[in-house]
VEXKE-250992 format. One record per atom (N, C-alpha, C): residue in three letters; atom name; x, y, z. Coordinates in pm, whole numbers. Each point is the difference from the previous one (the first is absolute). Layout:
BEGIN
+-----+----+--------+--------+--------+
|  aa | at |   east |  north |     up |
+-----+----+--------+--------+--------+
| ALA | CA |      X |      Y |      Z |
...
+-----+----+--------+--------+--------+
//
This chain:
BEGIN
+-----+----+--------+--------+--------+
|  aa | at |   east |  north |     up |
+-----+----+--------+--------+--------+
| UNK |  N |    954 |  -2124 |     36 |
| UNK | CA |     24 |     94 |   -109 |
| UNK |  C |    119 |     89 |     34 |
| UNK |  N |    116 |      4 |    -74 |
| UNK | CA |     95 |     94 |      2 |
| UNK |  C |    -50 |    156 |    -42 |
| UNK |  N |     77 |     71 |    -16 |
| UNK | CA |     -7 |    153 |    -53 |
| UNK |  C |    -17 |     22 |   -180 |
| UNK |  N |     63 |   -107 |    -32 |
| UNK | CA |     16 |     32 |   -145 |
| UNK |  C |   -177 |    -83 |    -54 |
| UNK |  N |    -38 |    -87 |     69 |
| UNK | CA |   -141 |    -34 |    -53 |
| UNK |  C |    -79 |    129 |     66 |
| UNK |  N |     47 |     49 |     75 |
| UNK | CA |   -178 |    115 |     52 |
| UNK |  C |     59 |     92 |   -110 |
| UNK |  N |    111 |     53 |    -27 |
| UNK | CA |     10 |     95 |    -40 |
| UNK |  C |    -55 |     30 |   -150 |
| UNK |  N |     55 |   -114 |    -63 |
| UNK | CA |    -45 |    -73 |   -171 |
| UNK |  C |   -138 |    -17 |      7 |
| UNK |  N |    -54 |    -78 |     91 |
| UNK | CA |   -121 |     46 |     15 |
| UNK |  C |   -102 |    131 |     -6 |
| UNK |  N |     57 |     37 |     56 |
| UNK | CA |    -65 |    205 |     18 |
| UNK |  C |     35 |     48 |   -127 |
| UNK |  N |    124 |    -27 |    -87 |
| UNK | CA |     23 |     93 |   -103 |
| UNK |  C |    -59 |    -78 |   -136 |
| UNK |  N |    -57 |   -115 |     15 |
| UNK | CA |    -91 |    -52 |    -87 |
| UNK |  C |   -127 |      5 |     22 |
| UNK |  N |    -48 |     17 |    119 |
| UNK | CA |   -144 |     72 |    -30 |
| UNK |  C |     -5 |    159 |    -31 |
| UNK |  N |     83 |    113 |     71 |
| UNK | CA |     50 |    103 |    -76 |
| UNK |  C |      2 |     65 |   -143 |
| UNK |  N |     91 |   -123 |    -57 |
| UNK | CA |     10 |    -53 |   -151 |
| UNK |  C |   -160 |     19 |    -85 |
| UNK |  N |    -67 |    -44 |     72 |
| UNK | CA |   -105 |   -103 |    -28 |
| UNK |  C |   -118 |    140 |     -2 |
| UNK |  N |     18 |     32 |     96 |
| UNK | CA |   -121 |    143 |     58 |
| UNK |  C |     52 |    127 |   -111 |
| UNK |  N |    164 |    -11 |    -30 |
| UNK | CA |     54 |    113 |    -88 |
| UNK |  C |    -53 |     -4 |   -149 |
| UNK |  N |     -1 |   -174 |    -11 |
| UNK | CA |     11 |    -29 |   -180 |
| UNK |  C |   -195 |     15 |      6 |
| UNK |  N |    -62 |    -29 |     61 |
| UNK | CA |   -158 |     89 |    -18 |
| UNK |  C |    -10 |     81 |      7 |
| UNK |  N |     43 |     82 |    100 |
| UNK | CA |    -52 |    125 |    -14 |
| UNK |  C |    112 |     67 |   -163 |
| UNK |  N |    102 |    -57 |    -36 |
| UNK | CA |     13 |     61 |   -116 |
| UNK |  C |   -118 |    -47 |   -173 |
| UNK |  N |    -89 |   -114 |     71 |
| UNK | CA |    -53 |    -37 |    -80 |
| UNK |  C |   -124 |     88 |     -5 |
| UNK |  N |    -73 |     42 |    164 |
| UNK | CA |   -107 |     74 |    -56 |
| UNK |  C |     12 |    160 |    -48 |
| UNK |  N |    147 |    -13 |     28 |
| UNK | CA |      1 |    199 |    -60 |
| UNK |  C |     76 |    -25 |   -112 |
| UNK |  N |     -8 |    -85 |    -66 |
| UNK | CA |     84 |    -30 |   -140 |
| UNK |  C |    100 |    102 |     -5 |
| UNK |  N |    128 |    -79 |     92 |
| UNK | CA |    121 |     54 |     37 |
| UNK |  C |    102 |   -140 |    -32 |
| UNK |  N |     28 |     30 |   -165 |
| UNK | CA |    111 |   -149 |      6 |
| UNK |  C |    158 |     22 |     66 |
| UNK |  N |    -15 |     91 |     85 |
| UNK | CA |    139 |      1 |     55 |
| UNK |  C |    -63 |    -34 |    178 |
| UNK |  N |    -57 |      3 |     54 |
| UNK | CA |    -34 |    -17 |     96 |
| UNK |  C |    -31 |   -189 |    -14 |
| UNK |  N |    -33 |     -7 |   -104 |
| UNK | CA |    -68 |   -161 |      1 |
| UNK |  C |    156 |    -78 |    -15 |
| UNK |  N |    120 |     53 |    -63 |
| UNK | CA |     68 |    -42 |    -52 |
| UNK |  C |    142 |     -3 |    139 |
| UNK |  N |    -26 |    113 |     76 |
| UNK | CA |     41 |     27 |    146 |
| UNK |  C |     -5 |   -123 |     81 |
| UNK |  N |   -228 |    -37 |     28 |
| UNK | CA |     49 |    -60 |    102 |
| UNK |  C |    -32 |   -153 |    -48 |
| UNK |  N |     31 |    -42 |   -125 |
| UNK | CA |     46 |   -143 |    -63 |
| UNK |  C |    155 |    -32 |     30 |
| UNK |  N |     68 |    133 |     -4 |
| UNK | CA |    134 |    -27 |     51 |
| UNK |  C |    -12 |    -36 |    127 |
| UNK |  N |    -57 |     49 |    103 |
| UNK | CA |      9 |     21 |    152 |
| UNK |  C |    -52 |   -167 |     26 |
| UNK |  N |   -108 |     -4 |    -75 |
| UNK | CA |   -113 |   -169 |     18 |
| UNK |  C |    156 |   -137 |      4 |
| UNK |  N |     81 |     69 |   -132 |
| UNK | CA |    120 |    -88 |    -66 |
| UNK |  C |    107 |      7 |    139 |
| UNK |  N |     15 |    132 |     62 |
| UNK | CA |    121 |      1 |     95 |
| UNK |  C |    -78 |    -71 |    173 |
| UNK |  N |    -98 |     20 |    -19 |
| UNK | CA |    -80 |    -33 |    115 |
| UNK |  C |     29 |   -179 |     -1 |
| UNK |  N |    -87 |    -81 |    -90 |
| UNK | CA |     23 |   -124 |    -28 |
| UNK |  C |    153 |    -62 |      5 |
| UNK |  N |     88 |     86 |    -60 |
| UNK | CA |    142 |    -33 |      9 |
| UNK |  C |     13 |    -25 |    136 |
| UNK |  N |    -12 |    129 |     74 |
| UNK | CA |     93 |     16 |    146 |
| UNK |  C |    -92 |   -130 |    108 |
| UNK |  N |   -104 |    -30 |     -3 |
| UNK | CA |   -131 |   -129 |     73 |
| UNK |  C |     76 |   -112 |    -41 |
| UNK |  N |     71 |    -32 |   -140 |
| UNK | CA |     20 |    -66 |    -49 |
| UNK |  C |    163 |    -51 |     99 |
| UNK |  N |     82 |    112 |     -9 |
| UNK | CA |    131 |     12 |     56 |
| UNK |  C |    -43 |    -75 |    146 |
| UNK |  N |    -91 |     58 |     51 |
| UNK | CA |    -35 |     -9 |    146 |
| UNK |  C |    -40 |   -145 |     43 |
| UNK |  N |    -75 |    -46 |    -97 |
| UNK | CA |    -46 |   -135 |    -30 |
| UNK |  C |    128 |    -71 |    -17 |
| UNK |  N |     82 |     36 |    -45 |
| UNK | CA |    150 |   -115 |    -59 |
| UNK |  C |     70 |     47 |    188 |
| UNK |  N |     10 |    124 |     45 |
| UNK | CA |     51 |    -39 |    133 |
| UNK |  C |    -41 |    -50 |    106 |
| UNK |  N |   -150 |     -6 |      3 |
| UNK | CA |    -74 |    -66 |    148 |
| UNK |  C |     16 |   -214 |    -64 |
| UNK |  N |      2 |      1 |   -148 |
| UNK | CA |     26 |   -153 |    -21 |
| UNK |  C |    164 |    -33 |     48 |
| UNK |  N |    116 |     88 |     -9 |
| UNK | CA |    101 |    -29 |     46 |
| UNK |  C |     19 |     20 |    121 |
| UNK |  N |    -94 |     53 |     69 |
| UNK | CA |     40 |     23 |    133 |
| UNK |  C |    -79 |   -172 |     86 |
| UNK |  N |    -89 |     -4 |    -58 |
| UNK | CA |    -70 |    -90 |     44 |
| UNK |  C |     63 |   -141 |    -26 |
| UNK |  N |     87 |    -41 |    -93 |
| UNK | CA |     49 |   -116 |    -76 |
| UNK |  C |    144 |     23 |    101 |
| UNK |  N |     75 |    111 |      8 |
| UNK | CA |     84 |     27 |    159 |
| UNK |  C |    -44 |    -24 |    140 |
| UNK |  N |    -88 |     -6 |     34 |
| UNK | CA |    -49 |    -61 |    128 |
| UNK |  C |    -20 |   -139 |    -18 |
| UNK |  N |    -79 |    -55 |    -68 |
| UNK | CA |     19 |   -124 |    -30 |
| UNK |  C |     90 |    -92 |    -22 |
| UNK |  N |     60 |     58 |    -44 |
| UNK | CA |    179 |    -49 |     -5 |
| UNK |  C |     53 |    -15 |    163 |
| UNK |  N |    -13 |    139 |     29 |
| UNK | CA |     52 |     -9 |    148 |
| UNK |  C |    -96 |    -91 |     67 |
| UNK |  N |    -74 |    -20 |     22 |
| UNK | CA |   -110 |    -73 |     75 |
| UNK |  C |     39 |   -132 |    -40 |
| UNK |  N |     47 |    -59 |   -114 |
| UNK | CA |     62 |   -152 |    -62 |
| UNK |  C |    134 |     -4 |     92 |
| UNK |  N |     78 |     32 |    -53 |
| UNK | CA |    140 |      7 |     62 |
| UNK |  C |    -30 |     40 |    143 |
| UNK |  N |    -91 |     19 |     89 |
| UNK | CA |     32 |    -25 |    154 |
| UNK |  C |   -114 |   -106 |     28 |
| UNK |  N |    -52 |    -83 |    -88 |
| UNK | CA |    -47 |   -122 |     13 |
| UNK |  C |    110 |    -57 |      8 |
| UNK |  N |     88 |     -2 |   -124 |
| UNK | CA |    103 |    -91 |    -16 |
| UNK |  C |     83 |    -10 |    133 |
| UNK |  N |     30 |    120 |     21 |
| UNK | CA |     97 |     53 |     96 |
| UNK |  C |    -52 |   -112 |    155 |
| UNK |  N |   -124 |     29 |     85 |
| UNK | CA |    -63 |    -92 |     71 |
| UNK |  C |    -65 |    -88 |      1 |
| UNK |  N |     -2 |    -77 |   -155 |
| UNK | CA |    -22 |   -182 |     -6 |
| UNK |  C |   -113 |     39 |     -5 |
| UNK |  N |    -96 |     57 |    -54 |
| UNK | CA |   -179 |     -7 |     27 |
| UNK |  C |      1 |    -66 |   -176 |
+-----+----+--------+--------+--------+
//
């Protein structure tokens, strides 16, 4: 796990704990708060998710090309 999945992570359960508790004090700006946060949370996990697949599809690469490199 990189930084950008823990982090997206935390700010979507955040999100998540914000947009209830604006639900049980019937607060539509609080609910409407942390639906944004749930939305920026998922984004940034999401980001994080697209860099640990490119990082990973980069080693593999490298790991091919020094097959190639020593005939295996």
């Amino acid at each position: 796990m990189n930084t950008n999945q823990v982090k997206g992570a935390v700010k979507d359960a955040a999100g998540k704990v914000q947009r209830k508790t604006g639900e049980l004090i019937d607060s539509d700006e609080q609910q409407v708060k942390g639906a944004a946060k749930q939305v920026e949370g998922k984004t940034q996990k999401a980001v994080g998710n697209a860099q640990e697949a490119a990082e990973d599809a980069r080693d593999e690469a490298k790991s091919e090309a020094k097959n190639v490199r020593t005939g295996r």
